[in-house]
Residue, then its C-alpha position, 0 to 999 in steps of 0.5 A: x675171727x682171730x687167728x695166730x699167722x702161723x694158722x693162717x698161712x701155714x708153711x708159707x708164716x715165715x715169708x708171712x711174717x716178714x712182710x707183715x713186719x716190714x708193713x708194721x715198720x713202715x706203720x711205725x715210721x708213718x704214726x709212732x710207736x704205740x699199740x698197732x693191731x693187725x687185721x686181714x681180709x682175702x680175695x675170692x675166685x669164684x669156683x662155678x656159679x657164674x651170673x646167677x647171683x643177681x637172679x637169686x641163684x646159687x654160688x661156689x666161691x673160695x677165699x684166696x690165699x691172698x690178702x689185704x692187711x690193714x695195720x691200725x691203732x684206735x683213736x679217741x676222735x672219729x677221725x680215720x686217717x689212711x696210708x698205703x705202703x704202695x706209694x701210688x695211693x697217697x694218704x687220706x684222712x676224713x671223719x666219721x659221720x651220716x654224711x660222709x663226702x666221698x673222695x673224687x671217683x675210683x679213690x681207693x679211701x672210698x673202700x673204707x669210707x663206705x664202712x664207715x658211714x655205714x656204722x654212723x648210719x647204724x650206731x644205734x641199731x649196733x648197740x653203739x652208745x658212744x661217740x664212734x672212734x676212728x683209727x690211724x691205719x696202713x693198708x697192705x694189698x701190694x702183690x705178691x701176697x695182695x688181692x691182685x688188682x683188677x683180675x676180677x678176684x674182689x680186692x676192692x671188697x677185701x679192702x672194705x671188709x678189713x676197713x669194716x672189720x678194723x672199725x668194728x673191733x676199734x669200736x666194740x661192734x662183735x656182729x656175727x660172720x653173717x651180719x658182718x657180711x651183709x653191713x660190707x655188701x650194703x657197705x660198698x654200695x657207697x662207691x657207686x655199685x650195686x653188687x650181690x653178697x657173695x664177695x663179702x660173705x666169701x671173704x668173711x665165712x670162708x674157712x681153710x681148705x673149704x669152699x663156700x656154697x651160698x644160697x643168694x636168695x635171702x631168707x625173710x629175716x634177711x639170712x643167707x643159706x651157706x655150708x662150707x665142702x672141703x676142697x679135693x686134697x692133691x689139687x689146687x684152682x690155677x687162676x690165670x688172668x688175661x689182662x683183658x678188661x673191655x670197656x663196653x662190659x657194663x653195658x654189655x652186663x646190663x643187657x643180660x640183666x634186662x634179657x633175665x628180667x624179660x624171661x621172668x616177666x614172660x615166664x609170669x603168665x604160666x608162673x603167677x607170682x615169680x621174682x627171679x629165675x629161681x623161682x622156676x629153678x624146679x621146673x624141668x628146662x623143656x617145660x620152660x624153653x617153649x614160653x621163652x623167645x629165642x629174641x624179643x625188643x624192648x618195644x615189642x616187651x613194653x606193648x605186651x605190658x612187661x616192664x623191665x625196670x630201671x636199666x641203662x642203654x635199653x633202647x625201644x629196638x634193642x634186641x634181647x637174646x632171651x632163651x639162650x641168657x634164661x638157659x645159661x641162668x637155670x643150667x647154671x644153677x643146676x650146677x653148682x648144686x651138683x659141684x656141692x654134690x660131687x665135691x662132698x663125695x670127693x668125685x673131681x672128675x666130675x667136679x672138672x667136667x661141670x667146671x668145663x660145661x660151665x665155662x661152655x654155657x657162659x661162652x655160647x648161651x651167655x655171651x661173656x667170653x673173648x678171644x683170649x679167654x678162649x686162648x687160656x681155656x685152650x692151652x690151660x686144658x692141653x696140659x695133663x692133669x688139669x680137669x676142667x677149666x673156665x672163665x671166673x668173673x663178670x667175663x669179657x676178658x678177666x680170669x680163668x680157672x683151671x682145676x689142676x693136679x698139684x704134680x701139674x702146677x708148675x707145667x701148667x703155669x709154664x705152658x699157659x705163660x708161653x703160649x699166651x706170651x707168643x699168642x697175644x705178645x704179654x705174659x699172663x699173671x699164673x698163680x696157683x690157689x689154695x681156699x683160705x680162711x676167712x677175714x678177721x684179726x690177727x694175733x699173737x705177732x711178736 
């Protein structure tokens, strides 16, 4: 997609353009005068739909007002060399290949040489005879217009989709919004993780002012369902982020995988031939609770025949919480698709009201939130015009959103700030969120 900046950001183009010719500067500085040209990739937040990907569910996500830049200029080898405008990532450099070495664990190039292998991987499917070209670029994800970092709002896929995005337009590669959004997801799989689409796909499909509802189960060509529902006018998502990571998240995420699985497995009996949990999405959750235990072990699922695949940290005595995880999944499910419903009718109230039951369900059937998750929840739901409020992201510490009215932005941020700041001693990042558009280049910058 191309897009002038005065399309993209609206009021906010002039301060847009400042920062976009500081970055170019600095690329100037970094390689030269010569051609440079500019591409952009938002963040997400994810409306509601929490946990359901990975079981073939539904998601509601938005792209964020914010973005990564990267400023680039082909070259006529397949080298790609990479700076930063934030002197903490130093530059990198590497050559385009099937077999691309990644640089040592958490390096910030890996993002963009996922992509890039990727396209060697795949030139000849592309429709790429030449001899693949690679660039000089500069990235720009530094706040406060950047993807905040760490706050669980995707700017790590954001910075491969820009990669991906700049590699495919230096290279003639015109892939679909869709296809574009699977050859990211596969992509960043480079970097260790086996993650769903839905970041990817919101951060290319998305449009302004419009959420993205997408269906996670694939099609048997390997298409995803989406449409885009307008966002209410008058209120804006506040993403406030705890500044809480813990470390045991990972395993903690991987034993919710497995307690999924379990249910699937034990749910085969009464339904031959399921997959995931949404294949019994139709089925009313009282015909379903009574087949799933409250908690079952790994030894008892494994002398019953249930495999439960490849997952770290299961033990024969690990205890999984079954019925409460399955329930999460399936009422999770149920609403996102009525937030589809309620938002095309225009009906906020209800949209908050699902907000709330979701963020209740990931705390007391899922087990994902913390303390002070909880605090924000408290303080951001004691402010007048807020309609519903919850935790977004894997949990255990992250963001929490708040749909606010826009007469209430400024009162929001001031109470949620004080109360965390006397509660927990730290002053919470506040930032107010308008859905975006998607990635693609941006022209028209003189």
């Amino acid at each position: 997609m191309h897009a002038t900046i005065e399309a993209l950001y609206g009021t906010e183009a002039p301060t847009q353009r400042a920062r976009y010719q500081r970055a170019l500067e600095q690329f100037y500085a970094l390689y030269g005068p010569g051609e440079a040209r500019i591409y952009r990739a938002p963040g997400r937040v994810n409306l509601i739909g929490e946990h359901t990907d990975y079981n073939h569910g539904f998601v509601f996500p938005l792209a964020l007002d914010r973005d990564t830049l990267l400023i680039a200029r082909p070259r006529r080898e397949p080298v790609v060399r990479l700076g930063n405008v934030e002197a903490a990532y130093a530059p990198t450099e590497f050559t385009i290949g099937e077999t691309l070495q990644p640089a040592q664990r958490g390096h910030w190039s890996n993002y963009a040489r996922g992509p890039a292998q990727l396209m060697a991987q795949r030139a000849a499917e592309l429709g790429l005879t030449t001899p693949l070209r690679g660039l000089d670029g500069l990235v720009d994800g530094a706040e406060p217009f950047g993807v905040p970092r760490g706050a669980g709002v995707s700017s790590s896929s954001a910075l491969t989709v820009a990669a991906a995005v700049a590699l495919a337009d230096t290279n003639g590669w015109e892939p679909d919004d869709a296809d574009l959004a699977r050859f990211c997801s596969t992509a960043e799989w480079y970097v260790g993780t086996r993650g769903g689409v839905m970041d990817h796909f919101a951060s290319i499909l998305s449009r302004q002012s419009h959420a993205l509802f997408l269906d996670c189960r694939p099609a048997v060509d390997g298409a995803y369902a989406t449409r885009r529902v307008l966002m209410p006018a008058g209120y804006r998502l506040m993403v406030v982020d705890s500044g809480v990571h813990h470390d045991n998240a990972r395993g903690e995420f991987n034993l919710r995988v497995a307690a999924c699985r379990a249910g699937v497995a034990l749910l085969r009996d009464g339904y031959p031939g399921i997959t995931h949990l949404r294949d019994v999405q139709k089925v009313t959750w009282p015909e379903l609770e009574p087949l799933l235990p409250e908690r079952i072990t790994v030894r008892d699922l494994n002398e019953q025949g249930y495999d439960l695949g490849d997952l770290p940290g299961l033990e024969e005595d690990t205890s999984l919480d079954v019925r409460a995880r399955c329930r999460h999944v399936w009422t999770e499910n149920q609403r996102v698709l009525d937030a589809a419903v309620a938002l095309e009718a225009g009906d906020v109230l209800r949209v908050g009201a699902l907000l709330s039951a979701a963020h209740a369900s990931a705390r007391d059937d899922y087990g994902v939130s913390c303390p002070e998750v909880e605090t924000l929840i408290r303080v951001a739901c004691e402010v007048d015009g807020v309609l519903g409020a919850r935790l977004t992201g894997a949990g255990w510490g992250g963001c929490i959103i708040a749909l606010t009215a826009d007469a209430a932005v400024n009162e929001f941020s001031r109470h949620v700030r004080e109360s965390y700041l006397r509660e927990y001693g730290r002053d919470p990042v506040v930032f107010a969120c308008q859905a975006g558009p998607g990635a693609g280049r941006v022209s028209g910058f003189r």
